[in-house]
C-alpha positions as CSV (number, residue, x, y, z in Angstrom):
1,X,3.9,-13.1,-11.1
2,X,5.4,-14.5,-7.6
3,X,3.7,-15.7,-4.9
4,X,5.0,-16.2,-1.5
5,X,3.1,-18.0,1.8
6,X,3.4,-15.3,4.6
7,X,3.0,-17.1,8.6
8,X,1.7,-14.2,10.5
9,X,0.7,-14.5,14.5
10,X,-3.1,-15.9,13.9
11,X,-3.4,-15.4,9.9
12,X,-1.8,-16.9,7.0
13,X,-1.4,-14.8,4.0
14,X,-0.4,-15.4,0.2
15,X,1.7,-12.2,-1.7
16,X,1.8,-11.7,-4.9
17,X,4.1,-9.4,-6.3
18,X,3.5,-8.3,-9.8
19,X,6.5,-7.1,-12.3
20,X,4.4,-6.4,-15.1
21,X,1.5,-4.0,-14.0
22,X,0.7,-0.7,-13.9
23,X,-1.8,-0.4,-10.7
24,X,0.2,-2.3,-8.3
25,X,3.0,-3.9,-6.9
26,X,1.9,-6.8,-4.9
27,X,-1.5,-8.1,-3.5
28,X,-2.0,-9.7,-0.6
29,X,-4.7,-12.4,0.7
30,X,-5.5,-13.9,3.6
31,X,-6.7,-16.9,4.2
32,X,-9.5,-18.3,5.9
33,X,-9.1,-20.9,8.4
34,X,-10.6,-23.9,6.8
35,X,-8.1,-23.5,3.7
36,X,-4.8,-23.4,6.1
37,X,-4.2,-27.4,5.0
38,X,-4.4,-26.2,1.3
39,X,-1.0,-27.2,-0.7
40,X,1.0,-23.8,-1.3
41,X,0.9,-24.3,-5.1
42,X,-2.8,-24.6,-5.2
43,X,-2.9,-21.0,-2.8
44,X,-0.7,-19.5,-5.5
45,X,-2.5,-20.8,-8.6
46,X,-5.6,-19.4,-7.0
47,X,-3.6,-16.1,-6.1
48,X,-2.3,-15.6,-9.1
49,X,-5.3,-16.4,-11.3
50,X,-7.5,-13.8,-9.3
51,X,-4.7,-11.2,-9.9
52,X,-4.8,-12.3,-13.7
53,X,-8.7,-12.1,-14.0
54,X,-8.8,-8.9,-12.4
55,X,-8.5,-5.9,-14.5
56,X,-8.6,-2.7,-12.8
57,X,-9.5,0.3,-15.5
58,X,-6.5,3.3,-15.8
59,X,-7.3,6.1,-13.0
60,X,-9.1,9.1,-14.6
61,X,-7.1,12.3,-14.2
62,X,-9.7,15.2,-13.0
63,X,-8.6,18.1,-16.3
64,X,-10.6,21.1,-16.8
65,X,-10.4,20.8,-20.6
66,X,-12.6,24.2,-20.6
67,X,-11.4,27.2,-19.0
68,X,-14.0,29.7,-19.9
69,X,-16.5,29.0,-16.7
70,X,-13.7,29.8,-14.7
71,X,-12.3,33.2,-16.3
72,X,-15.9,34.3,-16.4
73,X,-16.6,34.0,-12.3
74,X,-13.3,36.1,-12.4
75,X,-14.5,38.8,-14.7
76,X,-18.0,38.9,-13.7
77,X,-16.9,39.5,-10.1
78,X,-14.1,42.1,-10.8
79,X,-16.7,44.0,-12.8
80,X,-19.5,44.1,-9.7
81,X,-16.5,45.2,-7.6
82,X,-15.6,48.1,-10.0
83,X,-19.0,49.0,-10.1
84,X,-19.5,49.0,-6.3
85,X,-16.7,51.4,-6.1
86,X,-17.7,53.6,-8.9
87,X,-20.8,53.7,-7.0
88,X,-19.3,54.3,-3.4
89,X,-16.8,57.0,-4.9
90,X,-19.7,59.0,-7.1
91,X,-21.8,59.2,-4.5
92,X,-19.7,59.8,-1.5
């Protein structure tokens, strides 16, 4: 990982871009004003040990792995539709 010192109009922040992961592509963190006089390597060991410790689990895909609840809300109201018209048509 990469870090870069970013001079914005009132903030500091510290990027870090990330080749090897999955989740994201850089992170970004801004600094508070007491740690401005911090040396830049010191800001991007921090950085970069943050990113390292934090481990983000895989994002859960939503799957219906079951079908049937599904196909029988769709039968059960095509058969109370057939039956209202059988109904409506017999006695008429």
């Amino acid at each position: 990982m990469k870090g870069t010192l970013l001079k914005g109009a009132n903030r500091r922040v510290v990027v870090v871009r990330s080749r090897d992961s999955k989740l994201f592509e850089e992170a970004h963190f801004i600094l508070r004003e007491e740690s401005i006089d911090a040396a830049l390597p010191d800001l991007l060991d921090e950085a970069n040990r943050i990113v390292e410790k934090s481990h983000f689990p895989a994002p859960r895909r939503n799957v219906r792995k079951n079908g049937f609840p599904f196909a029988a809300g769709v039968f059960a109201g095509a058969a109370v539709e057939a039956l209202g018209l059988i109904v409506y048509f017999l006695f008429r």
